[in-house]
N, C-alpha and C positions, 0 to 999 in steps of 0.2 A: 386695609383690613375691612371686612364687611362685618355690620349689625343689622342684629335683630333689634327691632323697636316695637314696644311692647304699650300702645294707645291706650292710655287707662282713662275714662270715662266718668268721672264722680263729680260730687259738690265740692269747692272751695275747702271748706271743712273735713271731710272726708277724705280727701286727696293726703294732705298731711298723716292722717292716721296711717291711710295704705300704706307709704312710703315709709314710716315705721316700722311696720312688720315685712317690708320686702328688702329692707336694707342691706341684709344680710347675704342678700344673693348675690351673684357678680355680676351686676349693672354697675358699666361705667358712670353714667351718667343721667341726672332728673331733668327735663324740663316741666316745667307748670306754663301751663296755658289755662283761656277763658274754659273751656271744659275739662279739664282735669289737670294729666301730663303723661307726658312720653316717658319711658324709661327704657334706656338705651342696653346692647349688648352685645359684646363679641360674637359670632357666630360659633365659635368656637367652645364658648363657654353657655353656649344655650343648650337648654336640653329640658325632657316629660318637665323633671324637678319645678321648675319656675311656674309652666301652665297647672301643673298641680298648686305650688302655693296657691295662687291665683281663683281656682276654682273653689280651693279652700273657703279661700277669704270671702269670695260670693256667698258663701254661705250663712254668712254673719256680715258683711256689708254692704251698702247697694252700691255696685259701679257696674259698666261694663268695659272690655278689652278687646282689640284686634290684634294680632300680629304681624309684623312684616319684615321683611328685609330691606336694605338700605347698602347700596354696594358704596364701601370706603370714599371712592371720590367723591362722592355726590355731597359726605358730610357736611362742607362749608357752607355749602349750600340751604342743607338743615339748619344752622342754627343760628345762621345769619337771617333766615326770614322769621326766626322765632326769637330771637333776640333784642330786646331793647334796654335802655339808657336806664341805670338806677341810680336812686338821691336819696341821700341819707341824711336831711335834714340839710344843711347847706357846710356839713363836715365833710361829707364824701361824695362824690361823684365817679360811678362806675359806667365805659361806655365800652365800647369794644374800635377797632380804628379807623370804621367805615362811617362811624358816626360824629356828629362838627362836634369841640370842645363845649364844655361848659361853660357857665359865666356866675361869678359868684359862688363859686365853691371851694371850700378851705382843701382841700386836696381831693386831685383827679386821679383815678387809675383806669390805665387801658388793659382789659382784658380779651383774649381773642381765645376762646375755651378750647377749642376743637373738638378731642373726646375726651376732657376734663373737667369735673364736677368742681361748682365754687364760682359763679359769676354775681352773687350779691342778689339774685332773685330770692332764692331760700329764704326763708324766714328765720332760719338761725344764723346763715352769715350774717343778714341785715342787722340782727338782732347782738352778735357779737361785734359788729364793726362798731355799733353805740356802745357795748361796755367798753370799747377800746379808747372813747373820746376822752376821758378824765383820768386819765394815765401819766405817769411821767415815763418818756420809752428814754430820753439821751441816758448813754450811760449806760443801757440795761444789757441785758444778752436773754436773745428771746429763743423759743419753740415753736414754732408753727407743727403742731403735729398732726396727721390728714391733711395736707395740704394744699391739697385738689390744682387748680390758676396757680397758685400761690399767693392770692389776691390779700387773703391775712398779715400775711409774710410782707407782701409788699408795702404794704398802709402804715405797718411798724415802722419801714424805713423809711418812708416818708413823712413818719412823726420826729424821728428824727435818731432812730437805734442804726447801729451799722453792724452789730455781732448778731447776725439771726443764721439760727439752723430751722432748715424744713425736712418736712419728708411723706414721701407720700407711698401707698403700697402700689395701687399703679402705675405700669409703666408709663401709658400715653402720659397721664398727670405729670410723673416728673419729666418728662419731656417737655412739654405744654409751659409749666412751674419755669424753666430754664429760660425758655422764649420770651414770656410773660415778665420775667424781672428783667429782660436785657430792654425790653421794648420799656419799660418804666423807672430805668435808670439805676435799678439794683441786682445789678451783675454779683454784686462783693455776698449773695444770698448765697450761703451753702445749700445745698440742693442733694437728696439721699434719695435714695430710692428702695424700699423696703419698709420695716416695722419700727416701731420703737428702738427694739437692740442695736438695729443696723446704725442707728445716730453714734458718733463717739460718747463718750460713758463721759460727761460733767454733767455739769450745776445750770439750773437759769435763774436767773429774775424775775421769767412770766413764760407762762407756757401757754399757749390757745392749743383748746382740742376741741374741734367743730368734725366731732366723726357720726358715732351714734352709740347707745344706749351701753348695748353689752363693750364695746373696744373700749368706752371709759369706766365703765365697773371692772375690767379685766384689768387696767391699767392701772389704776388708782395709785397702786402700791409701787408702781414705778415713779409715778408721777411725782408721788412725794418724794422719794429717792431724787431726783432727778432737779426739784426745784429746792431754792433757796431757803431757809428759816424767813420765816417774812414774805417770801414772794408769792406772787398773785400767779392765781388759775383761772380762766375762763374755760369752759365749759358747753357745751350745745350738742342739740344734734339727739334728743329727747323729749318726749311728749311730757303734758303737763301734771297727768295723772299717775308719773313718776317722780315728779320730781319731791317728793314728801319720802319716797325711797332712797333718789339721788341725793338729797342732805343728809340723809344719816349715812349712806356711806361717806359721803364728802368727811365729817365727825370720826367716825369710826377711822379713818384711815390718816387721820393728822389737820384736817383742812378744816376751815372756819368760812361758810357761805355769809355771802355779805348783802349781795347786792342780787336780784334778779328782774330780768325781764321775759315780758310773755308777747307775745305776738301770733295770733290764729290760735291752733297748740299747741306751740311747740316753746320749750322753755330757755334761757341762756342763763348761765351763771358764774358772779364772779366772787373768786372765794380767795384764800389768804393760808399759806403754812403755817399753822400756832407752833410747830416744835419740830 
């Protein structure tokens, strides 16, 4: 399949807001680089629509943008030269397979993306993989919901859960999701491909949803349905200047916020079922 990739041009700072507001669009996938980041897209599904938000958004922010295409094979190519090693403190180590193991880190995952969002660059995966350190996962039955790599999904099982469902609404992702847990030893991941509903209709433990703004206010009321009395929510994939919006839904809708972290702007949060 061939993409458009769409060169976005900003400050550190700013790059995160953009990719807030363009979330919504169907870009497979973000990279952040030292000048801004890429954001990736079916050919198929490009169209005015996107170069309008885009000029939109110039208008109220400073970045600039290119366009171009990128014909399918060339992919690996792509995001292997933009691609590098992340450390999450000496908990996790994310590398993709062209890169030598770590040393000194409590759990390695190998992620190889292709056209799947969720490599631990983001600052809300980073930021969710730390609420995930003081967890107790044996035992539990988890949600990876958005599950881009599957890289969430995986880290549970290597904390030591072995009942995880994921899902993700791209196809590449859940393809990508499938590959990714065979290569990291957790094949036993159920793997869905579609929205919320498409998961079978139970109960978790813990649910991650590392999507964005509006998928978890539209969800909320599922989510509750969906998780435990007692069980923990993580959350991401929101700026900071919502998240004073994002606890009073979390309230409003059953959930008790507990814990948060910020990192650039963008926020992660891990919250609790009261009832």
């Amino acid at each position: 399949m061939d993409y458009v990739v769409y060169k976005i041009r900003s400050s550190q700072e700013m790059t995160g807001i953009i990719q807030a507001f363009i979330a919504d669009l169907p870009f497979d996938t973000f990279q952040e680089n030292d000048s801004g980041m890429d954001a990736f897209v079916p050919v198929t599904q490009d169209g005015p629509h996107i170069q309008d938000t885009l000029n939109g958004l110039q208008e109220r922010f400073p970045f600039q943008y290119e366009r171009s295409t990128i014909e399918g094979q060339n992919w690996n190519k792509v995001w292997e030269s933009n691609f590098s090693t992340v450390l999450v403190d000496d908990f996790c180590g994310i590398r993709a397979d062209f890169h030598p193991p770590f040393e000194h880190v409590e759990h390695e995952i190998v992620i190889n993306p292709k056209m799947a969002f969720g490599t631990g660059h983001h600052a809300t995966t980073f930021m969710v993989i730390e609420l995930m350190r003081n967890i107790q996962w044996k035992e539990k039955s988890v949600l990876d919901y958005g599950s881009g790599t599957g890289i969430l999904a995986i880290l549970a099982a290597k904390l030591g859960c072995n009942d995880i469902d994921a899902v993700d609404i791209e196809h590449p992702a859940y393809l990508n999701m499938i590959e990714n847990n065979e290569e990291n030893g957790a094949a036993f991941i159920h793997c869905f491909h579609g929205i919320l509903s498409d998961v079978p209709d139970r109960k978790y433990d813990i649910i991650l949803a590392n999507i964005n703004r509006n998928v978890i206010l539209d969800s909320f009321p599922a989510l509750h349905q969906r998780l435990n009395p007692g069980g923990i929510l993580i959350t991401s994939g929101y700026l900071a200047e919502d998240q004073e919006m994002m606890n009073e839904h979390h309230h409003s809708n059953g959930f008790l916020p507990m814990t948060s972290k910020n990192k650039g702007k963008w926020v992660a949060t891990k919250a609790y079922r009261r009832y």
